[in-house]
MDTraj code that builds the backbone (N, CA, C; nanometers):
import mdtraj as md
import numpy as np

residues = "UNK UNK UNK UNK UNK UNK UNK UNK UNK UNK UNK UNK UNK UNK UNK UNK UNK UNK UNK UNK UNK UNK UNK UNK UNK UNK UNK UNK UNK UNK UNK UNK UNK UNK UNK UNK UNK UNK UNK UNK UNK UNK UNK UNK UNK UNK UNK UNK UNK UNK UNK UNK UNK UNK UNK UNK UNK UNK UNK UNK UNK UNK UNK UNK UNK UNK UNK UNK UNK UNK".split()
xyz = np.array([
    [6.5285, 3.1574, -1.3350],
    [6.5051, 3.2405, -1.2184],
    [6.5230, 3.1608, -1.0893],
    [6.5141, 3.0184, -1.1187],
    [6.4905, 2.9726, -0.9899],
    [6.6491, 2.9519, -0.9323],
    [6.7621, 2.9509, -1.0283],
    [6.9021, 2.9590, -0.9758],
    [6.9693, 3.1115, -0.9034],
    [6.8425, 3.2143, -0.9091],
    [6.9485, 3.3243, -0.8380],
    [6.8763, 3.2932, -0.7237],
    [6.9819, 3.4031, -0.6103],
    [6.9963, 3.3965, -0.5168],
    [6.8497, 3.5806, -0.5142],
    [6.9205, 3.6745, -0.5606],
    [6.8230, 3.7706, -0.5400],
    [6.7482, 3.7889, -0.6521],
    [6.5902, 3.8463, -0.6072],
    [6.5328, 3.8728, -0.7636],
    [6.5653, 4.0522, -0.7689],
    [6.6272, 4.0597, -0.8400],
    [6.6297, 4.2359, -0.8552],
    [6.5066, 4.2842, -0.9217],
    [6.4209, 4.2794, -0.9632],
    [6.3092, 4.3044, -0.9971],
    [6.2850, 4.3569, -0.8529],
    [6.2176, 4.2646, -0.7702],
    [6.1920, 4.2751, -0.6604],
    [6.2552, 4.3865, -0.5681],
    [6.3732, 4.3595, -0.5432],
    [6.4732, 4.4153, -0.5121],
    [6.4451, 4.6347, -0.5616],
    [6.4330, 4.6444, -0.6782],
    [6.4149, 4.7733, -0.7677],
    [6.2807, 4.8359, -0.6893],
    [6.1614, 4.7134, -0.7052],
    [6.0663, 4.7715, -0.6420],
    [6.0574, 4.7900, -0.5013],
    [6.1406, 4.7276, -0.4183],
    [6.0815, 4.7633, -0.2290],
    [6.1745, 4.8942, -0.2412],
    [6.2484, 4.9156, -0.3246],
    [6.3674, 5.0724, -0.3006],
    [6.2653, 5.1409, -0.3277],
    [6.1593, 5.1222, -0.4535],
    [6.0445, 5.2103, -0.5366],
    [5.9605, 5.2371, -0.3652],
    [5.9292, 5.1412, -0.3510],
    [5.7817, 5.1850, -0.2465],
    [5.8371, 5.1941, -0.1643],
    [5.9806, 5.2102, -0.0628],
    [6.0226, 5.2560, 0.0117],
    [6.0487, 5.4504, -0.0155],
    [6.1305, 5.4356, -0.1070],
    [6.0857, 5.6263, -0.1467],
    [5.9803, 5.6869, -0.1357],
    [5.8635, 5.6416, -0.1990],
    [5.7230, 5.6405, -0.1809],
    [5.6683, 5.7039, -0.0464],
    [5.6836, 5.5886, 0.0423],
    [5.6375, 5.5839, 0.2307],
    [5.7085, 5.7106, 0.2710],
    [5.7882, 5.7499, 0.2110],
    [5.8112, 5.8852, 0.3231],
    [5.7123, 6.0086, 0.3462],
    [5.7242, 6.0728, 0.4471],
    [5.5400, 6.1280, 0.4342],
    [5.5823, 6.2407, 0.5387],
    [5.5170, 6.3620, 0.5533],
    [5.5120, 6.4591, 0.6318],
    [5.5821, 6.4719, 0.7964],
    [5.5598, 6.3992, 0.8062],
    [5.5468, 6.3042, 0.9739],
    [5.7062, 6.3077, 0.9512],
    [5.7557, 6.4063, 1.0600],
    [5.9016, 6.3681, 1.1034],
    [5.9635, 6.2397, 1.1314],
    [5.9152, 6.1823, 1.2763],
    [5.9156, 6.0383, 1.2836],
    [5.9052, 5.9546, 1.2077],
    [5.8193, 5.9079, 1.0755],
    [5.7952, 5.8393, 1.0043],
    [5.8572, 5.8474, 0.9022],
    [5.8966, 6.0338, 0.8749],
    [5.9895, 6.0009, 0.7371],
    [6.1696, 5.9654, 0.7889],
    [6.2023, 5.9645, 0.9211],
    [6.3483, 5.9600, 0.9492],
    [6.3517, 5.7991, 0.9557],
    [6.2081, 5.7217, 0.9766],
    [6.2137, 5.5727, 0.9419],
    [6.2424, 5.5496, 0.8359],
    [6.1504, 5.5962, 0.7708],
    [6.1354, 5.5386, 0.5404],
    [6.2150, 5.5580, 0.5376],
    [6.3335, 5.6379, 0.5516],
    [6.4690, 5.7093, 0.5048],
    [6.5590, 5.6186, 0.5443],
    [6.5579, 5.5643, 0.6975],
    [6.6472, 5.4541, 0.7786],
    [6.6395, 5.3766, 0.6758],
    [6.4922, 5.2789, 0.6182],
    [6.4761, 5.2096, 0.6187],
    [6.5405, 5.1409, 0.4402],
    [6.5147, 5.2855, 0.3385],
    [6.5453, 5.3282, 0.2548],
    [6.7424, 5.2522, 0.1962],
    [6.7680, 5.4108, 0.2913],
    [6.9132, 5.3361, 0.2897],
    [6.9937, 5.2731, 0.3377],
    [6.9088, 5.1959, 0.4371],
    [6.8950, 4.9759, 0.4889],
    [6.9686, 4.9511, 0.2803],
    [6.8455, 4.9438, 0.2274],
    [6.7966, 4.8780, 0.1271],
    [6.9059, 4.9383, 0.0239],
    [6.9001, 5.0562, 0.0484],
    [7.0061, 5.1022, -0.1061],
    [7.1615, 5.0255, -0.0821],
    [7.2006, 5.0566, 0.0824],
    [7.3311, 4.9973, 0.0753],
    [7.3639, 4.8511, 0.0549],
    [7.2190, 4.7488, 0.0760],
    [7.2537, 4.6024, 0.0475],
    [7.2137, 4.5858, -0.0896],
    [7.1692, 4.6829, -0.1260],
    [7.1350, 4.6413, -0.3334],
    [7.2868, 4.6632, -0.3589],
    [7.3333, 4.7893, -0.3023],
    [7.4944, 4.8573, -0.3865],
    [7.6130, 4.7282, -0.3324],
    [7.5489, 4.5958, -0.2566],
    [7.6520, 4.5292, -0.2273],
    [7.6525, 4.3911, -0.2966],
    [7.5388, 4.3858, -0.3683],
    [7.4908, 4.2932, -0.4377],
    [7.5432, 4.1937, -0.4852],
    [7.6239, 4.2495, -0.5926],
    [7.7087, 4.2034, -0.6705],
    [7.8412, 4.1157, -0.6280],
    [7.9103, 4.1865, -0.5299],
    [8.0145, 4.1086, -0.4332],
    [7.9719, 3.9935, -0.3579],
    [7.8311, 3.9948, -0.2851],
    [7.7958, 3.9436, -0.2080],
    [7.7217, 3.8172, -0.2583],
    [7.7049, 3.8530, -0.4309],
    [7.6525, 3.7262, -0.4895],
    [7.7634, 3.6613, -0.5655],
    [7.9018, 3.7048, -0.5577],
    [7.9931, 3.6674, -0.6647],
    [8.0104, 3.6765, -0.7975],
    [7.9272, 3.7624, -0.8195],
    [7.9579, 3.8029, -0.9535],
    [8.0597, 3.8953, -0.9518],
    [8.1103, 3.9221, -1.1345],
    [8.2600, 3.9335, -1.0942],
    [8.2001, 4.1200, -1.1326],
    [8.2921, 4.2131, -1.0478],
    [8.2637, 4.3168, -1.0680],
    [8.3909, 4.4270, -1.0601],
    [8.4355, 4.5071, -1.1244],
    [8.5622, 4.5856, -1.1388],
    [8.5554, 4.6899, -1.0382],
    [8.6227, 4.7618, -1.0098],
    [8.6457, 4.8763, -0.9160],
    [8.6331, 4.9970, -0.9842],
    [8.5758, 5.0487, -0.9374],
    [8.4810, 5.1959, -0.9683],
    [8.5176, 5.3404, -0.8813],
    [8.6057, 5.4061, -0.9344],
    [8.6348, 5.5451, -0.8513],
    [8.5183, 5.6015, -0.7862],
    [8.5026, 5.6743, -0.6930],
    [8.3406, 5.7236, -0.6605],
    [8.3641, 5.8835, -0.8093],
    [8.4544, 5.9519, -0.8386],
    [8.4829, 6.0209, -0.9254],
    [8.3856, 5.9853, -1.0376],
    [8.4294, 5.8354, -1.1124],
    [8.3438, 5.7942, -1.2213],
    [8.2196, 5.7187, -1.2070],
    [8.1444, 5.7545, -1.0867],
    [8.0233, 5.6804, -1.0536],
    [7.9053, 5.7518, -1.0770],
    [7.8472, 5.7001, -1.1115],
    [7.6954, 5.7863, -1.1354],
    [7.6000, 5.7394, -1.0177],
    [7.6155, 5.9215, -0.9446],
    [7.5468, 5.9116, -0.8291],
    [7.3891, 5.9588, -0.8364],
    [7.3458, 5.9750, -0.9715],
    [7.2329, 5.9972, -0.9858],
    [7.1360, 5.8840, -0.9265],
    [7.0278, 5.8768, -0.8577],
    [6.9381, 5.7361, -0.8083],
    [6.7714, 5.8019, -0.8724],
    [6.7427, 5.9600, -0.8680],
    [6.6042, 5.9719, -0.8684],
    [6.5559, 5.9750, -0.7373],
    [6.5970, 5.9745, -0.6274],
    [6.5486, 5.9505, -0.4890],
    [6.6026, 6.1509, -0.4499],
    [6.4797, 6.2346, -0.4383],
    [6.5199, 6.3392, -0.3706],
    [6.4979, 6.3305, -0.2593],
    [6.5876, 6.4241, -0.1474],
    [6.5865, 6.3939, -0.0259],
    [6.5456, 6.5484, 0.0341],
])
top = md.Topology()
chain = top.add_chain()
for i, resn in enumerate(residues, 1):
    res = top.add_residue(resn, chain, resSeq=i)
    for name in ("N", "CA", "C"):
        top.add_atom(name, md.element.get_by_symbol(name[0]), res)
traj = md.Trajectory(xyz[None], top)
């Protein structure tokens, strides 16, 4: 563990308790949401950004399922 760069564990859970924080409150939920998919788009870049080797993916054959309703 101590050779990666990200812990995805970690990583899985601030996306978890970021979904979570969104709450009634206009203002507060257009933050969690900002803040949300901050976090989803640097997890979905992960892989490039750590060099691991990763193939190209049609958005067609992607599974856009996350569990996050909006």
């Amino acid at each position: 563990m101590g050779d990666r760069l990200v812990r995805d564990d970690l990583c899985t859970e601030a996306i978890r308790l970021g979904a979570s924080l969104r709450g009634s409150d206009a203002a507060t939920n257009r933050k969690c949401m900002g803040l949300l998919a901050l976090m989803l788009l640097i997890e979905s870049r992960g892989p490039l950004a750590s060099g691991r080797k990763v193939s190209s993916c049609l958005l067609a054959d992607q599974d856009r399922t996350s569990g996050i309703t909006r």
